[in-house]
C-alpha positions in Angstrom: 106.7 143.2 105.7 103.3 141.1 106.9 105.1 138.0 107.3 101.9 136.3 108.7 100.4 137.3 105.6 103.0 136.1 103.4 103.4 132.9 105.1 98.9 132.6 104.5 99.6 133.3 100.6 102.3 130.7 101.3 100.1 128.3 102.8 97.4 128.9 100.3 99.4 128.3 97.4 100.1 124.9 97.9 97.0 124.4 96.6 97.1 125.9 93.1 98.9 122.8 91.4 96.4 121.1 91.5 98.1 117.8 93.3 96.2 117.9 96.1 92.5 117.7 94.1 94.5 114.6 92.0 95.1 112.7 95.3 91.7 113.0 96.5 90.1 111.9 93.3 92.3 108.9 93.2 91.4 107.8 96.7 87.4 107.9 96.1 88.0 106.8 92.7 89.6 103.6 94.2 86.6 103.0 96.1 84.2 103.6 93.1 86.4 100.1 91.7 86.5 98.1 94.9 83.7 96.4 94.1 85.0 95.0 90.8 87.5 93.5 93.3 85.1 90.3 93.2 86.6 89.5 89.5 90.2 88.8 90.8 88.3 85.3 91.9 89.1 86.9 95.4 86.2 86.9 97.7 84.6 90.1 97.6 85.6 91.8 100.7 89.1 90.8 100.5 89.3 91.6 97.1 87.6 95.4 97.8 90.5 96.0 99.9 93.2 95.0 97.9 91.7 97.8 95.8 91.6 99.8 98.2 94.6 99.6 99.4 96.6 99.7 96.2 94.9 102.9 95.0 95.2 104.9 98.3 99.1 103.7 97.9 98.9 105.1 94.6 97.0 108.3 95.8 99.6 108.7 98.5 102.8 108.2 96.3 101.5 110.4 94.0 101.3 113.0 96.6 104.5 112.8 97.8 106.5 112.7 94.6 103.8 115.5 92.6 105.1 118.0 95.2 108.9 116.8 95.4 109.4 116.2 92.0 106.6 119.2 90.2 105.6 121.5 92.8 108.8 122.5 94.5 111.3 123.1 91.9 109.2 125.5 90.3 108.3 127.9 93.4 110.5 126.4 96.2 110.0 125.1 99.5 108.2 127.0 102.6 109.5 126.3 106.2 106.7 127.1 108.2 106.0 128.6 111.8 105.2 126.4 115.0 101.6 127.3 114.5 101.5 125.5 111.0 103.8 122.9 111.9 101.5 122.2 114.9 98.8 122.5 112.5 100.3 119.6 109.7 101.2 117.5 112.4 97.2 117.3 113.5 96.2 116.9 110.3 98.0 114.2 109.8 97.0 112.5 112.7 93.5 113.2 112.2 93.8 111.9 108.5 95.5 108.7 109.8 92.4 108.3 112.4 89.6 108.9 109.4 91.4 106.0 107.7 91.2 103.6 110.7 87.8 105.0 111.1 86.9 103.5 107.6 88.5 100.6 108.2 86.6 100.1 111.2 83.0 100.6 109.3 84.4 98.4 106.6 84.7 95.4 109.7 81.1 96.8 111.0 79.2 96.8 108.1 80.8 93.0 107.2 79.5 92.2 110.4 76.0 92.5 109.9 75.7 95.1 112.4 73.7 97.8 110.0 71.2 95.1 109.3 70.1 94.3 112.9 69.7 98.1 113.1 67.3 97.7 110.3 67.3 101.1 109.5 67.0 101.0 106.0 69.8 101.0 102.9 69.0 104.6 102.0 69.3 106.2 105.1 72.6 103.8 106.1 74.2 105.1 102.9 73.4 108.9 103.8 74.4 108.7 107.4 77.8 106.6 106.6 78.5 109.1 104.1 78.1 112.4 106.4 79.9 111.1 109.5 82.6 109.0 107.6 83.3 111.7 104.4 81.5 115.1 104.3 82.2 115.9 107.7 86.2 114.9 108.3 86.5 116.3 104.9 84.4 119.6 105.7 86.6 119.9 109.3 90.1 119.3 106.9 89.1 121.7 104.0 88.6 124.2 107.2 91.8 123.8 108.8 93.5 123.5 105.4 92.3 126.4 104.1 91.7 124.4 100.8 88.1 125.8 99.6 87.4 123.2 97.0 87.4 120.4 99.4 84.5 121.6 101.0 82.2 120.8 97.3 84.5 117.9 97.4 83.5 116.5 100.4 79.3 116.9 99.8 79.2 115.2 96.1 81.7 112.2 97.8 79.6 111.9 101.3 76.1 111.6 99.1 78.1 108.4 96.8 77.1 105.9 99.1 73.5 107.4 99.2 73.4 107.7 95.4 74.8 104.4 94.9 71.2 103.3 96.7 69.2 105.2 94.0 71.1 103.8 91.3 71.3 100.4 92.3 68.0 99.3 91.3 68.7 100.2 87.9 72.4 99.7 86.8 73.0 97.1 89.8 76.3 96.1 91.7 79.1 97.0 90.9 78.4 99.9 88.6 76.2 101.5 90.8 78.9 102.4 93.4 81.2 103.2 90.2 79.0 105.3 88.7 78.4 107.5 91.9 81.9 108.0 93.5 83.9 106.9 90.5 82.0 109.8 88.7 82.8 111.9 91.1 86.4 111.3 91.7 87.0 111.4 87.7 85.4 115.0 87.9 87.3 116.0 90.6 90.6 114.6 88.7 89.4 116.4 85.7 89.6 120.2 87.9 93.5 118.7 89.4 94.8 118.2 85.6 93.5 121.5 84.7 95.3 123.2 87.7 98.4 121.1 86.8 98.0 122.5 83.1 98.0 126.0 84.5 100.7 125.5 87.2 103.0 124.1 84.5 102.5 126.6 82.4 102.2 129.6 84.6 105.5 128.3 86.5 107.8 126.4 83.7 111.4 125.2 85.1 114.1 127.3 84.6 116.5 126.7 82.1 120.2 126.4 83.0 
């Protein structure tokens, strides 16, 4: 038996439910809201994060309980060699270090500290986008082996950047809605479909 090659097809099919394209599209369709944080009579920052925060809690519980409560009864749970268990443990701590990382631009950019650069909105948008998404993204759909991530991650680093172009015609908030939430509703539309075919392709057995 290839037991390394069992253990990829293993790997590879945690993928096919469709869970992991759902928690993705909730997080960036959290940020596409944020903005509409500012009609909780909040301030608008504080209210963005309260968003935020509450969505990627969502994103994350969702997660968690999709694979407990869908994915595993139906085809079972994989204990993994030390290379992969090595391999989730520096995922996780690179995906907890994106999130401070976005935190911290958050604090930057309420600082002012983009507009003394005075570099311009659109090319702000496109390089915040690149370093903060399409690239941690790009490096986790690598070590992930998740394909899909990797078209994930260019439509959601170009939001920001698209939110630019559209902002002189549908204005704030809609025009960061209507460039990441767009997205992440797309993105949740593929996850449901996978779901569909992951339910039906693997029904619970009846006892």
């Amino acid at each position: 038996m290839d037991l390394k090659g069992l253990e990829k097809r293993a790997w590879r099919s945690a993928f096919q439910d469709g869970i992991w394209d759902i928690y993705f599209s909730l997080l960036f369709l959290g940020m596409g809201i944020a903005p509409f944080g500012e009609m909780l009579g909040l301030p608008e920052e504080l209210g963005t994060m309260i968003i935020i925060l509450c969505w990627n809690s969502i994103a994350v519980l969702f997660l968690i309980l999709g694979k407990k409560f869908i994915t595993i009864p139906r085809i079972g749970f994989v204990k993994f060699g030390v290379k992969r268990k090595k391999l989730k443990k520096r995922m996780l701590g690179f995906l907890i270090f994106n999130i401070l990382l976005a935190f911290l631009f958050l604090f930057v950019n309420i600082s002012g500290f983009f507009d003394w650069l005075n570099i311009g909105d659109l090319v702000e948008s496109l390089v915040v986008g690149l370093l903060l998404i399409t690239v941690p993204l790009s490096i986790l759909a690598y070590f992930l082996e998740f394909h899909r991530l990797h078209i994930y991650a260019i439509f959601f680093g170009l939001g920001f950047f698209n939110s630019e172009l559209l902002y002189p015609f549908v204005g704030s908030p809609f025009d960061l809605f209507l460039s990441l939430g767009s997205v992440g509703i797309a993105v949740l539309s593929i996850g449901l479909v996978y779901l569909v075919q992951f339910l039906h392709k693997y029904p619970l057995s009846q006892k």
